[in-house]
BADOSE-952677 format. One record per residue (C-alpha): residue number from 1; residue in three letters; z, y, x. Coordinates in nm, 4 decimals. Each point is the difference from the previous one (the first is absolute). Example, Ala and Ser with C-alpha at 12.3 -4.5 7.8 and 13.67 -1.06 7.14 Angstrom:
2
ATOM; 1; ALA; 0.7800; -0.4500; 1.2300
ATOM; 2; SER; -0.0660; 0.3440; 0.1370
REM end
This chain:
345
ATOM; 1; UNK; -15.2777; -8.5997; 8.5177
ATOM; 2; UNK; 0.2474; -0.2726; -0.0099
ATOM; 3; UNK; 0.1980; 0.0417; -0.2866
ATOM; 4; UNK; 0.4079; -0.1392; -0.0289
ATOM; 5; UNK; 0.1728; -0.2774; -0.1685
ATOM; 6; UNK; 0.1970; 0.1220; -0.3401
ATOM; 7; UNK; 0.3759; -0.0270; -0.0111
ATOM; 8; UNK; 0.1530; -0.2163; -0.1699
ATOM; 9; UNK; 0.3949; -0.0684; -0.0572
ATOM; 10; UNK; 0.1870; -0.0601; 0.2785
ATOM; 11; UNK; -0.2357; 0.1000; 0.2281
ATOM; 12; UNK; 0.1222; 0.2193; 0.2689
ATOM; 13; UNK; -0.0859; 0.3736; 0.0981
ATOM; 14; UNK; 0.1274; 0.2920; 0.2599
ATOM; 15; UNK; 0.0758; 0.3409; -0.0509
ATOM; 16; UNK; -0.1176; 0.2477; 0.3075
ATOM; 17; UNK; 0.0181; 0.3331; 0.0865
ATOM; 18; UNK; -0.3125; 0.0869; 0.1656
ATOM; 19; UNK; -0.0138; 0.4198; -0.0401
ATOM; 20; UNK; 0.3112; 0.1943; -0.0811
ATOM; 21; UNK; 0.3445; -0.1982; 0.0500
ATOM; 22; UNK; 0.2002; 0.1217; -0.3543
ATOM; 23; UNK; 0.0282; -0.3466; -0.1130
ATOM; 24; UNK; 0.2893; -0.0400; 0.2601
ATOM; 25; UNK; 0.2083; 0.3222; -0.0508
ATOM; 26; UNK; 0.3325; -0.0102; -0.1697
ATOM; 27; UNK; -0.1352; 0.2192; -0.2803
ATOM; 28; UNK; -0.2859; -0.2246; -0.1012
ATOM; 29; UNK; 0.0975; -0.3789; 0.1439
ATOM; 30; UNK; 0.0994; -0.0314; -0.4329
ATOM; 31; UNK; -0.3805; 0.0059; -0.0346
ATOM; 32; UNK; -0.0659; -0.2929; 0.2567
ATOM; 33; UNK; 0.2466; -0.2272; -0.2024
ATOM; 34; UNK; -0.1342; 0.1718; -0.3496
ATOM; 35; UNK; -0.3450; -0.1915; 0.0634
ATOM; 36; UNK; 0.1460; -0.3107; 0.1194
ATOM; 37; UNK; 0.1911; -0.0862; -0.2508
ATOM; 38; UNK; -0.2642; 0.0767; -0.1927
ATOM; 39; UNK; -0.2865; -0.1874; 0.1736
ATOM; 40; UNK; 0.2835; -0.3221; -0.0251
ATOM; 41; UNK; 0.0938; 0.0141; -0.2804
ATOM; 42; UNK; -0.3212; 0.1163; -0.2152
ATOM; 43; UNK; -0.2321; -0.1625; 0.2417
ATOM; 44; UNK; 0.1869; -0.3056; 0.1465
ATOM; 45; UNK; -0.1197; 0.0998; 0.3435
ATOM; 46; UNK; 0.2171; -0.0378; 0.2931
ATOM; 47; UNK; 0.0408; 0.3732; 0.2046
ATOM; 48; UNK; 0.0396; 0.0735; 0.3260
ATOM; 49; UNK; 0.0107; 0.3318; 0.1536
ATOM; 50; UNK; -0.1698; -0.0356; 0.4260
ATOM; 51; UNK; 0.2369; 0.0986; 0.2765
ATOM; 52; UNK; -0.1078; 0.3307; 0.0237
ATOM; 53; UNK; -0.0027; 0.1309; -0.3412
ATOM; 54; UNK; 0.2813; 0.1319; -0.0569
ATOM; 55; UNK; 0.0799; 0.1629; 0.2925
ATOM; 56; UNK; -0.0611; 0.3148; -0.1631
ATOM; 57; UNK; -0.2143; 0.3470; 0.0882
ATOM; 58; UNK; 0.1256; 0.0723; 0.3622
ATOM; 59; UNK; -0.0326; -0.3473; 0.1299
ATOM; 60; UNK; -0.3297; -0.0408; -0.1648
ATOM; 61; UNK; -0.1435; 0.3008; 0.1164
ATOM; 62; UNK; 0.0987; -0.0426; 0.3757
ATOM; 63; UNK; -0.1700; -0.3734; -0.0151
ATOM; 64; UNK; -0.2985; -0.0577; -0.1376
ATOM; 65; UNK; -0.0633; -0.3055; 0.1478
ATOM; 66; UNK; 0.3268; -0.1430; -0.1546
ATOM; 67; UNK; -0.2049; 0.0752; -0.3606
ATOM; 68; UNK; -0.2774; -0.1730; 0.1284
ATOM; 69; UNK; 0.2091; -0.2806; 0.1352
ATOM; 70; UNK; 0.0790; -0.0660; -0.3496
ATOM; 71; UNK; -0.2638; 0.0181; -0.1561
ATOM; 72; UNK; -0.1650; -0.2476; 0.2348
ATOM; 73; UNK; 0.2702; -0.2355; 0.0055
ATOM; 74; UNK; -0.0107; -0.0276; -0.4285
ATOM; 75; UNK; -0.3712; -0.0769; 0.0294
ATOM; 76; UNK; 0.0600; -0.2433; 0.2862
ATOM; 77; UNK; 0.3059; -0.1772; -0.2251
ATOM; 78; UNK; -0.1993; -0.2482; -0.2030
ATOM; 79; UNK; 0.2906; -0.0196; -0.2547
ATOM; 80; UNK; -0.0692; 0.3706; -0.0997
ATOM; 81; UNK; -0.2682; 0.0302; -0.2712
ATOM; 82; UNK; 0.0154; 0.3721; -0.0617
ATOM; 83; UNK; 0.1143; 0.3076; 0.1603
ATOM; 84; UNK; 0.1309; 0.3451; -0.1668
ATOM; 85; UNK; -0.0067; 0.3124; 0.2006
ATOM; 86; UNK; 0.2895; 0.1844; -0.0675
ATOM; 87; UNK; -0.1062; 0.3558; -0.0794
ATOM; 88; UNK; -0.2602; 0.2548; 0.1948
ATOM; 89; UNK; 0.0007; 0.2729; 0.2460
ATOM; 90; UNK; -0.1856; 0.1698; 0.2332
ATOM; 91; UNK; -0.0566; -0.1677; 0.3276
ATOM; 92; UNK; -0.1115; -0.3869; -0.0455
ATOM; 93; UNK; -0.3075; 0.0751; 0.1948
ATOM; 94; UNK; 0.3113; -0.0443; 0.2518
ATOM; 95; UNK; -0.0388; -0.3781; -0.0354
ATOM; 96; UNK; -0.3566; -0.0589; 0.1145
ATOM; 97; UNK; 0.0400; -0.1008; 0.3656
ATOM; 98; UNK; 0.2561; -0.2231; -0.1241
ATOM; 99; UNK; -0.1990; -0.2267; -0.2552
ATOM; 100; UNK; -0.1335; -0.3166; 0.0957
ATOM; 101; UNK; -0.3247; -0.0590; -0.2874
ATOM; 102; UNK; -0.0709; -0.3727; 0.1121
ATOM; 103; UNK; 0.3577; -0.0769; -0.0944
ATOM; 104; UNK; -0.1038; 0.2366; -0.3938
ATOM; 105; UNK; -0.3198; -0.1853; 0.0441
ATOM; 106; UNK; 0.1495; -0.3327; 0.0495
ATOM; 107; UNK; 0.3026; -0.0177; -0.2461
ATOM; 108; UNK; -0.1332; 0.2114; -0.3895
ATOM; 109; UNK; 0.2628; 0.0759; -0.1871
ATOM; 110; UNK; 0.1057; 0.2481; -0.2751
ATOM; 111; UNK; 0.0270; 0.3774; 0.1427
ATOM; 112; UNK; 0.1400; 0.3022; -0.2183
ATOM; 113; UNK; 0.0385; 0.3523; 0.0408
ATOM; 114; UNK; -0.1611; 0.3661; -0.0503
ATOM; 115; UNK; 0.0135; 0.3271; 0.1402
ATOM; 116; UNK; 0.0730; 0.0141; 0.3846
ATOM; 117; UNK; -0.0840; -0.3885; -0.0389
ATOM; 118; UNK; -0.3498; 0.0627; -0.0340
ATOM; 119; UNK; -0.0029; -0.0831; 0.3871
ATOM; 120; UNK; 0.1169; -0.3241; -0.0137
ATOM; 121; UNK; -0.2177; -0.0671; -0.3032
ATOM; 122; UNK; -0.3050; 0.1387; 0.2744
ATOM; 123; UNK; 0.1684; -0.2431; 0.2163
ATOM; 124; UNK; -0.0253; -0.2922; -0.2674
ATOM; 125; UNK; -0.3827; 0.1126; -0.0898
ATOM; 126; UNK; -0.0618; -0.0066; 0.4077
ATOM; 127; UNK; 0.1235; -0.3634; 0.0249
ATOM; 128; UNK; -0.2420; -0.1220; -0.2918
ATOM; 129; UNK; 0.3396; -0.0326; -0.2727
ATOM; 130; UNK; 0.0087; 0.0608; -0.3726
ATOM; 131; UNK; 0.3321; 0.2658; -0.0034
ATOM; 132; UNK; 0.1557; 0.1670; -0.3309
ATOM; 133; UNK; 0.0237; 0.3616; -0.0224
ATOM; 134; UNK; 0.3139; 0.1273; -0.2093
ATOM; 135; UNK; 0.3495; -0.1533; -0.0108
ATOM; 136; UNK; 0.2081; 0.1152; 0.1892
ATOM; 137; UNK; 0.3977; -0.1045; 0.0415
ATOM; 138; UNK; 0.1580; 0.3094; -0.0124
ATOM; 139; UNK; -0.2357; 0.1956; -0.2676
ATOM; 140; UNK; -0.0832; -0.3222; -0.2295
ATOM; 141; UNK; 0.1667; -0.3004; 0.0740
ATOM; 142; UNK; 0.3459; 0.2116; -0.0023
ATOM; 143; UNK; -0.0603; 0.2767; -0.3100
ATOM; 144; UNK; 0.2755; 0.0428; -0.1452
ATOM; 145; UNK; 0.0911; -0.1598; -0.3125
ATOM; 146; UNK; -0.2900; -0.2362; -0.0473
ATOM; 147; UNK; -0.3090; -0.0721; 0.1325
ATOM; 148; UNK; -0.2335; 0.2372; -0.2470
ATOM; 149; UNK; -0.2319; -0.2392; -0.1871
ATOM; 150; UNK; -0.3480; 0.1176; 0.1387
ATOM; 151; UNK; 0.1157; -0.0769; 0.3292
ATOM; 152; UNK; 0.1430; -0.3403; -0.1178
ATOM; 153; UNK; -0.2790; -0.1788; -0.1457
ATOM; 154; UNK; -0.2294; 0.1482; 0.2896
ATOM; 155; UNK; 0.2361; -0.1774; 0.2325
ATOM; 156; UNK; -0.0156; -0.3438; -0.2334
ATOM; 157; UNK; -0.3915; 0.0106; -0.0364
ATOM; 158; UNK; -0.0700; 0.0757; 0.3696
ATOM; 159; UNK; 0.2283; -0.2072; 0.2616
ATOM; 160; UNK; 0.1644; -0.2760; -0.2788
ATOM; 161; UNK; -0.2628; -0.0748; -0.2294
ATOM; 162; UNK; -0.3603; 0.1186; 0.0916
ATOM; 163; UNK; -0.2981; -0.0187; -0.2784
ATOM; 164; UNK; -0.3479; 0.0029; 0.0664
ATOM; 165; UNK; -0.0884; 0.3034; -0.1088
ATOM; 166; UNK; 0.3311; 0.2935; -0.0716
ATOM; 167; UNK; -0.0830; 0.3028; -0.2340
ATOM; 168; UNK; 0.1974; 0.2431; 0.1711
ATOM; 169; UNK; 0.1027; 0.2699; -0.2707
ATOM; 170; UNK; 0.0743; 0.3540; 0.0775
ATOM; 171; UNK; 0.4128; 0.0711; -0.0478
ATOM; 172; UNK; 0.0663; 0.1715; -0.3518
ATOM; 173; UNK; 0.3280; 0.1336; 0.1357
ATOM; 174; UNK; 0.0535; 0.2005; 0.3362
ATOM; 175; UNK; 0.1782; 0.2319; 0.1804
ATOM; 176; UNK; 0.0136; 0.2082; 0.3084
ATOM; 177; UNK; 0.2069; 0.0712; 0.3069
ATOM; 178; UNK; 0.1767; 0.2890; -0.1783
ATOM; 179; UNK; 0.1321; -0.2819; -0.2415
ATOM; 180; UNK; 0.1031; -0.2660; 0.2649
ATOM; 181; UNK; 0.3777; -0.0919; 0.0069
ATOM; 182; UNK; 0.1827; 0.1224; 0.3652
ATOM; 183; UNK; 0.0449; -0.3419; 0.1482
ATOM; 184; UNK; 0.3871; -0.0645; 0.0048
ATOM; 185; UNK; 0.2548; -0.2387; -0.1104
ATOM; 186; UNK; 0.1396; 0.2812; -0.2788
ATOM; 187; UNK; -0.3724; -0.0454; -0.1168
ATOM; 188; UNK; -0.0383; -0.3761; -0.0799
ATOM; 189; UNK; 0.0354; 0.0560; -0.3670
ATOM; 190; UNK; -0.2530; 0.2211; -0.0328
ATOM; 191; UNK; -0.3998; -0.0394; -0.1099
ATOM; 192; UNK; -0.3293; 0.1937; 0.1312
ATOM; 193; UNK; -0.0886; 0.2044; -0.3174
ATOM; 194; UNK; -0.3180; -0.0956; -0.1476
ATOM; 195; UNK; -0.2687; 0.2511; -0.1591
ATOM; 196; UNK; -0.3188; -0.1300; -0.1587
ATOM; 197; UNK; -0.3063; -0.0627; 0.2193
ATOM; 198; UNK; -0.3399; 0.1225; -0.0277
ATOM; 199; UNK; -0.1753; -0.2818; 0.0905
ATOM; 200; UNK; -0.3179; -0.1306; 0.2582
ATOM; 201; UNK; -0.2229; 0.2937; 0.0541
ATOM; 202; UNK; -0.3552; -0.0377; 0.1262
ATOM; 203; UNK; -0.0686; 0.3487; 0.1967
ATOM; 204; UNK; -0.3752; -0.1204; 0.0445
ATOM; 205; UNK; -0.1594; -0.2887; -0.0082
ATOM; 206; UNK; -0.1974; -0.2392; -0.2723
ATOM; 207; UNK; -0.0224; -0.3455; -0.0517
ATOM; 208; UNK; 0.1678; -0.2979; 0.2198
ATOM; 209; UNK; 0.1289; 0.0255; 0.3786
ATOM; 210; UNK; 0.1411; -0.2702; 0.1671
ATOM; 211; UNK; 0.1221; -0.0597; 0.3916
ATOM; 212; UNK; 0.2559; -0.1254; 0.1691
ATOM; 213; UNK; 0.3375; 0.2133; 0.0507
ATOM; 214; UNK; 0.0981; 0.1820; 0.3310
ATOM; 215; UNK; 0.2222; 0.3432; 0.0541
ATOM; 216; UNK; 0.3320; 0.1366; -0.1039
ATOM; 217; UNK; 0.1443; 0.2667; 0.0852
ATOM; 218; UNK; -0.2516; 0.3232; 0.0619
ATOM; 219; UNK; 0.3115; 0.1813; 0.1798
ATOM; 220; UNK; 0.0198; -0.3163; 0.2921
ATOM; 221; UNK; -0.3592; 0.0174; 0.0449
ATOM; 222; UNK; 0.0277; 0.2268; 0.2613
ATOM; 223; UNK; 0.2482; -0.1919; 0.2128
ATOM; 224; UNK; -0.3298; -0.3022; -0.0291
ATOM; 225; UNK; -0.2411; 0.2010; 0.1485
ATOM; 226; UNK; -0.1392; -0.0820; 0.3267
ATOM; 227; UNK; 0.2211; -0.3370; 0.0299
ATOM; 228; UNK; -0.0776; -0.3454; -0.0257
ATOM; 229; UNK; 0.1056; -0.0293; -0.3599
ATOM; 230; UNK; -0.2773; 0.2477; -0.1801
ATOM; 231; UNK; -0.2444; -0.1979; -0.1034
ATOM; 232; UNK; -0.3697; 0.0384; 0.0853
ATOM; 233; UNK; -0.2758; 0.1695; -0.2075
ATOM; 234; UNK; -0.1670; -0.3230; -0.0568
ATOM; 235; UNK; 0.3147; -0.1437; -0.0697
ATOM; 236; UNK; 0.0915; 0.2709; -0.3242
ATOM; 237; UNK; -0.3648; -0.1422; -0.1254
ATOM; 238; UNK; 0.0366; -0.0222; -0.3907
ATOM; 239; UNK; 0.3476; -0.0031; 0.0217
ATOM; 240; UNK; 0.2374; 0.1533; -0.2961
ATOM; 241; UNK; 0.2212; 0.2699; 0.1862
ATOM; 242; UNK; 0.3353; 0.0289; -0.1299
ATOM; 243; UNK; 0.1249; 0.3281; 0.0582
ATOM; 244; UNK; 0.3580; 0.1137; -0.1135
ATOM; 245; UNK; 0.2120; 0.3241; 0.1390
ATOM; 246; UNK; 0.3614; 0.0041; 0.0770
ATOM; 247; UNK; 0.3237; 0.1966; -0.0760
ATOM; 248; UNK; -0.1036; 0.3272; 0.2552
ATOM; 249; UNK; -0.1737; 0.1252; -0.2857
ATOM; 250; UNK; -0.2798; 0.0285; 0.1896
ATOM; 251; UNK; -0.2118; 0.3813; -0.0393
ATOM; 252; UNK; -0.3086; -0.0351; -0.1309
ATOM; 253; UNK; -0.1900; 0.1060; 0.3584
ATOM; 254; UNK; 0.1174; -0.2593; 0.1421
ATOM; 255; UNK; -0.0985; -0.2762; -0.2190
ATOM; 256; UNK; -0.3551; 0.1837; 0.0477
ATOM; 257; UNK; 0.0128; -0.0306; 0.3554
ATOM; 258; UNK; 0.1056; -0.3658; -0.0264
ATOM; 259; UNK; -0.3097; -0.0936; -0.2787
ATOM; 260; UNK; -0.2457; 0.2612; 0.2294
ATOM; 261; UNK; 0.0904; -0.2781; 0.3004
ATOM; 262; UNK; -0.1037; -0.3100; -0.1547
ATOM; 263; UNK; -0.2909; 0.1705; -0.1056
ATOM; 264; UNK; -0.0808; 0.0995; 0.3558
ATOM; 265; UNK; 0.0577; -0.3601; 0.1104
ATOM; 266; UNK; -0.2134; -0.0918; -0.2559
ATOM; 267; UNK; 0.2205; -0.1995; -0.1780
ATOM; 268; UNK; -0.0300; 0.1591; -0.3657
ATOM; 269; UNK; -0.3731; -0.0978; 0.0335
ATOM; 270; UNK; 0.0651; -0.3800; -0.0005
ATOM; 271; UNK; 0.2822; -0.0272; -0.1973
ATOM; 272; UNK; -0.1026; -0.1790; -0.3985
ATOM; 273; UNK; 0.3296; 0.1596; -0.1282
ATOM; 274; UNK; 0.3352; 0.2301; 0.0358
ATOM; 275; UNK; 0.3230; -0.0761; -0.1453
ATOM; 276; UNK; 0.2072; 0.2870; -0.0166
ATOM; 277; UNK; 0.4282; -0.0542; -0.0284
ATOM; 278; UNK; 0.1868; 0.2234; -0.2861
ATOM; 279; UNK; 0.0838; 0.3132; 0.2383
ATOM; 280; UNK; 0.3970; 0.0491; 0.0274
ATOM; 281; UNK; 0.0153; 0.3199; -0.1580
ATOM; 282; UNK; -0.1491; 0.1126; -0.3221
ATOM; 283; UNK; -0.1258; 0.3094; 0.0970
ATOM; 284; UNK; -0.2326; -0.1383; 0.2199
ATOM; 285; UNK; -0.1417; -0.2354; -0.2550
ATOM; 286; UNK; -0.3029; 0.2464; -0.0674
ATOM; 287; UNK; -0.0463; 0.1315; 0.3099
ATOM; 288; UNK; -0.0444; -0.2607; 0.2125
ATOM; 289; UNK; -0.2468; -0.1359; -0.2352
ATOM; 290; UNK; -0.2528; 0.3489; 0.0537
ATOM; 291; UNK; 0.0892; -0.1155; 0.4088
ATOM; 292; UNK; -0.1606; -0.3579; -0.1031
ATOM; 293; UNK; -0.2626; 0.1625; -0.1584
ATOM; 294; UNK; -0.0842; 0.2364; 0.2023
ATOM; 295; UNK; -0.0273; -0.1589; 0.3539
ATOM; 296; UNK; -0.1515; -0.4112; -0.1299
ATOM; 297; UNK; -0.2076; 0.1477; -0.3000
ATOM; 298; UNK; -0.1481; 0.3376; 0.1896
ATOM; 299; UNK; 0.0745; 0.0441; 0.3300
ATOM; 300; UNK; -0.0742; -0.4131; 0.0840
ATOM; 301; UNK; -0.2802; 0.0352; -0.2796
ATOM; 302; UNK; 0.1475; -0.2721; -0.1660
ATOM; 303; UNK; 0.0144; 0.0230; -0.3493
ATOM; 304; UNK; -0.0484; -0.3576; -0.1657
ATOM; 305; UNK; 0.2844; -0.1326; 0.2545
ATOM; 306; UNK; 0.2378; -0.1221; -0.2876
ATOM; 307; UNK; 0.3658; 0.1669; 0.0972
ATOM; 308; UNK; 0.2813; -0.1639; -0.2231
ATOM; 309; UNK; 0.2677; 0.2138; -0.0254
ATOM; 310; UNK; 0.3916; 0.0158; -0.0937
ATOM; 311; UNK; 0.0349; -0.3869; 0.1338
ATOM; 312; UNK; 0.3778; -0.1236; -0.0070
ATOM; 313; UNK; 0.0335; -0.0223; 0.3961
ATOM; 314; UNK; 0.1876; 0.1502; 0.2213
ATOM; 315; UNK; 0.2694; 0.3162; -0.0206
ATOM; 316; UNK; -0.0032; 0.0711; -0.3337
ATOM; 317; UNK; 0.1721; -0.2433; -0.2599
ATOM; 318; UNK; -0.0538; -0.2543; -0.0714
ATOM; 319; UNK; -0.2013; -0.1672; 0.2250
ATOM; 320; UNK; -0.1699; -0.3890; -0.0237
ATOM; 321; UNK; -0.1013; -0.2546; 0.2804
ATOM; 322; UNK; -0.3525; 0.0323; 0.1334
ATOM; 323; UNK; -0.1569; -0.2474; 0.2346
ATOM; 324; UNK; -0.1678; 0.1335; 0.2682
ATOM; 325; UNK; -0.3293; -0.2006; 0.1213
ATOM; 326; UNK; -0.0796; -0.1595; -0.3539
ATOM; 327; UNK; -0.2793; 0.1092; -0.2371
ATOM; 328; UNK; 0.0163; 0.2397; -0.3034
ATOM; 329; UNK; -0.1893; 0.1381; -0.2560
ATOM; 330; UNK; 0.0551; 0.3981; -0.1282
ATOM; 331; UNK; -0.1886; -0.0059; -0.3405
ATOM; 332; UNK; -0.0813; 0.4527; -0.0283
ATOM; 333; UNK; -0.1471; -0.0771; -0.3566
ATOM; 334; UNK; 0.3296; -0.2024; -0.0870
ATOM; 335; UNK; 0.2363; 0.1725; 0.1891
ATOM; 336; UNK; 0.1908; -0.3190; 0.1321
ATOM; 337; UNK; 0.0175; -0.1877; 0.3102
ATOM; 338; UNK; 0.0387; -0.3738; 0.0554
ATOM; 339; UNK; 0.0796; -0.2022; 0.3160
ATOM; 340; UNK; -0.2583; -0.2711; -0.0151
ATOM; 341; UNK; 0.1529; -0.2712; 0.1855
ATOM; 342; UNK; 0.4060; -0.1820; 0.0323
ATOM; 343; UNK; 0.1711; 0.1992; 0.2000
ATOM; 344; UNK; 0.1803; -0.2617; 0.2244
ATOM; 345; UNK; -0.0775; -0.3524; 0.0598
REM end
């Protein structure tokens, strides 16, 4: 997997819009110049926001190819180092017959977003490039108030100033989408409440696992199937799979049916690991684990296939960078879980 420069100062990056076009409505364009200002003036990066992104939900929904047209052109630009989706969606499976991967392949660069991103990150894993799950502009680089400190040094550690090895620590605040502050100018003053975390928990599992990272999203899985993008069986061979679950609040028979598939594909059988993202509402915290447990541990016959659970990624908050393509290590016995290699160039 070819794996990005860092940023540094002064370097330059582009803001797109690649599912849902809010970033460009009248009642959210505050947020676009929110995480600017912020990324120049805490950062010392130089922003720029591709033609099409703020164009806003119609225009963006009508012309798919004009979000893949931007894309494309930021990774074509070599003075753009890094590229921040603006927020997710529901149709970025949209942009496939659009993307050109030799011109991905050809130019690596920094590539962030979650949720309805998860296809371009499929797209990133299909061209052979090292892409970052999490940060969003309109959920993280734009919260209100501050940029909450988990988030922060995640940022710092990942794409500014990689180590060789990153303990990645489980959150000791959170909260849920109940908690999350209506996105509107009347609402910049106002933080995310925080409640105390529980911490990693290993649902089953003993001893080390380590793999290299690929998934996101379990609710965009669907839209993957049966395209170009899903990768093969041999392909998810001792991989880590990240799975996280969005703000639907997804029922409990359907995140079955989605585990029950990879196990028919076979997937769940050659996986070394499972990473499993904070759900977005609490009272789906215990459930879903029995789901977990239930379909890997009996149905799949997989008991000793070490699931880490409660990881800060995805809808719930708050949520770190993760690197998709590079190795880690999910210690059961320790409860803790380390990226074992610098997570740019």
């Amino acid at each position: 997997m070819l794996k990005p420069e860092r940023l540094h100062p002064g370097d330059k990056v582009a803001i797109v819009s690649l599912s849902r076009g809010m970033l460009g409505e009248d009642m959210f364009i505050h947020k676009y110049y929110l995480a600017k200002e912020r990324l120049e003036k805490d950062y010392g990066l130089t922003v720029i926001a591709m033609p099409n992104a703020l164009k806003g939900i119609d225009y963006l929904y009508r012309h798919p190819e004009a979000r893949a047209q931007d894309l494309m052109d930021a990774f074509r630009d070599p003075e753009i180092k890094a590229v921040f989706n603006a927020i997710g969606g529901d149709d970025t499976i949209r942009l496939l017959p659009y993307i050109d991967f030799d011109v991905l392949r050809n130019n690596p660069k920094i590539f962030t977003g979650f949720s309805d991103t998860t296809s371009n990150h499929f797209m990133m894993h299909k061209a052979g490039l090292v892409s970052y799950y999490g940060l969003s502009v309109m959920n993280n680089l734009a919260e209100y108030v501050e940029i909450n400190s988990y988030t922060k040094d995640s940022i710092d550690k990942t794409l500014f100033h990689p180590v060789d090895a990153l303990d990645i620590p489980c959150s000791d605040y959170c909260s849920y989408d109940c908690d999350k502050v209506w996105w509107g100018e009347e609402h910049m003053g106002e933080q995310t409440p925080r409640y105390p975390n529980s911490g990693y928990k290993v649902l089953q599992g003993k001893g080390k696992a380590t793999g290299r990272l690929l998934g996101g999203c379990i609710d965009v899985f669907p839209d993957l199937l049966g395209t170009s993008l899903w990768p093969s069986l041999e392909d998810w061979k001792g991989k880590i799979l990240l799975i996280e679950s969005s703000e639907s609040n997804m029922p409990e028979d359907l995140l079955c049916a989605l585990l029950r598939n990879l196990q028919a594909q076979g997937i769940l059988n050659v996986l070394s690991g499972i990473l499993v993202g904070k759900p977005a509402f609490r009272d789906k915290e215990e459930s879903y684990q029995e789901i977990y447990k239930q379909v890997v541990g009996f149905e799949a016959g997989l008991p000793d296939l070490p699931i880490l659970y409660n990881v800060n990624v995805g809808h719930a908050y708050p949520i770190g960078v993760f690197p998709l393509g590079l190795t880690y290590e999910i210690d059961c016995d320790r409860k803790t879980l380390k990226l074992l290699e610098p997570a740019t160039k």
